[in-house]
C-alpha positions in Angstrom: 9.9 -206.0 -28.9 8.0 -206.7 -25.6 5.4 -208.3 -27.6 7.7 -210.6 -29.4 9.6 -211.6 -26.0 6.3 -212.1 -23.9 5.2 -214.6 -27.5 8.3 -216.6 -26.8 8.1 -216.9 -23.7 4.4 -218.1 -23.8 5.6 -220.8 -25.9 7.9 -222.2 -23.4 7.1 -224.6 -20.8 7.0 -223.5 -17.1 9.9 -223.9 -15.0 10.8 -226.5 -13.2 11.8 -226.5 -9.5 13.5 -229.4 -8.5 14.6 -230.4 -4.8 18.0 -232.9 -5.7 16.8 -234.8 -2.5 13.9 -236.0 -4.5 16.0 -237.7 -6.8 18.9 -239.2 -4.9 20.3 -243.2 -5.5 22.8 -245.3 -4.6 24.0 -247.2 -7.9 27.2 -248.4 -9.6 28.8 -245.2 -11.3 28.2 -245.2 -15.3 30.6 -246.9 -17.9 32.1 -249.8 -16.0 29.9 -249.8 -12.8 33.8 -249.0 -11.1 33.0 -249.1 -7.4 29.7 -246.8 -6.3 28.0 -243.8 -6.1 25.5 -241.4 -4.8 23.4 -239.9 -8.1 21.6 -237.3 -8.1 19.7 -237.0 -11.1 18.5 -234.1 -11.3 17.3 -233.1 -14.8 15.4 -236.9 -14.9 12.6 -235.0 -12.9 12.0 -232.1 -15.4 9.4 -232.5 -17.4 9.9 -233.8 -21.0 11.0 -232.4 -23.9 14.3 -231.2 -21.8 17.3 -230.1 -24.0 19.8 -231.1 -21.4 21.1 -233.0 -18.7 22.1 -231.8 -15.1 23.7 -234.3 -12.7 25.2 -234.6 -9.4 27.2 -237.5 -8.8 29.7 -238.3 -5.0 31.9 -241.2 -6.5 32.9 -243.1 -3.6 36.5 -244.0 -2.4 38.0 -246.1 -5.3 35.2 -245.5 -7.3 35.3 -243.8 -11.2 32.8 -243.0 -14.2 35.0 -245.4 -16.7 36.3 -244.0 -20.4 33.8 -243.7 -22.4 33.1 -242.0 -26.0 30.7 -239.1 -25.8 28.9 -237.7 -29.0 28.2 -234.2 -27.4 30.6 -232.0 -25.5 30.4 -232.6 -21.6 31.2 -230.6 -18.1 32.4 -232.0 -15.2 32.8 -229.7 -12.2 33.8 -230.6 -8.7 32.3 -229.5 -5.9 34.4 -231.3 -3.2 36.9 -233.8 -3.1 39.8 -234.8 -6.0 39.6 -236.4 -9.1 41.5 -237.5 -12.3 39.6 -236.8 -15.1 41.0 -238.2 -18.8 40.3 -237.1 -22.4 41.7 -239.1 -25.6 44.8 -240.4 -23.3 45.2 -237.0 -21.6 44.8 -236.4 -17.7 44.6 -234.4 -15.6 43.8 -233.8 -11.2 40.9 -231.8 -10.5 40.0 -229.8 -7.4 36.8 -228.1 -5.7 36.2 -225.2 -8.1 37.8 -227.2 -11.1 36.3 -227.7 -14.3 36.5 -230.2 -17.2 35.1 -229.0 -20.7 35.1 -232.1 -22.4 34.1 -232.5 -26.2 32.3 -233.9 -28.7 34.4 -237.1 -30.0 36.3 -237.7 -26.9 36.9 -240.9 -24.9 36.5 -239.9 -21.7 36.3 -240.9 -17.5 37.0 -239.5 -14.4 38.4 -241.3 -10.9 38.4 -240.5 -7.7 41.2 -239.8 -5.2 42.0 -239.1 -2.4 40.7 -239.8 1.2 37.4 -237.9 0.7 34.7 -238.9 -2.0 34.4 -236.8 -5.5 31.3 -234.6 -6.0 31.0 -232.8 -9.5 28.2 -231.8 -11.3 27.8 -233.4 -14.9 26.2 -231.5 -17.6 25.8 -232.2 -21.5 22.9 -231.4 -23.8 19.9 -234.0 -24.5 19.6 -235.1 -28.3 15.4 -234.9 -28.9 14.4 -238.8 -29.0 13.8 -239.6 -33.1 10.3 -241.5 -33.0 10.7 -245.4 -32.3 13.5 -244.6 -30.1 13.9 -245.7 -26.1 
């Protein structure tokens, strides 16, 4: 049993360590460029293949992610802040400590409101690239 764990593991690449500092920009939020944002694009810096992506992302006052479909499920969890977050016409407010599980199929966006800006981590899985593929 040891054996076989220790085989696996060897097969893996080594971990990565990643300092979100390293990877901070200021740029129009995703799907609609709706105001802007701080990203933190964390998972860009791991080395490839990667099976998923982990984001950061402070949507300014006014700003928003705009509806979009997604072909994967998604999460969106805030860290500080309030936002509305949508699903297929459904919405709902989310808070610090809040999550939204959204998936596979779904049109979906999230806003920011309030007085204070929206930070949430987004996480969804990484499709391998088929060869030929940007």
């Amino acid at each position: 049993m040891i054996a076989a764990l220790l085989l696996m593991a060897a097969s893996a690449p080594p971990m990565a360590v990643i300092d979100e500092q390293d990877t901070v920009r200021e740029e129009a939020p995703p799907h609609g460029e709706i105001g802007m944002s701080t990203a933190y694009r964390i998972s860009d810096s791991a080395p490839a293949p990667r099976a998923m992506e982990f984001r950061r992302r402070i949507l300014h006052k006014g700003a928003a992610i705009g509806e979009h479909p997604i072909a994967h499920d998604e999460v969106y969890y805030v860290l500080s802040g309030e936002g509305e977050v949508v699903s297929d016409g459904k919405r709902a407010m989310l808070k610090p400590g809040m999550t939204a599980y959204l998936y596979n199929g779904a049109v979906v966006g999230i806003w920011q409101k309030g007085d204070a800006p929206l930070s949430l981590i987004v996480a969804y899985p990484n499709p391998p690239k088929v060869e030929g593929q940007k």
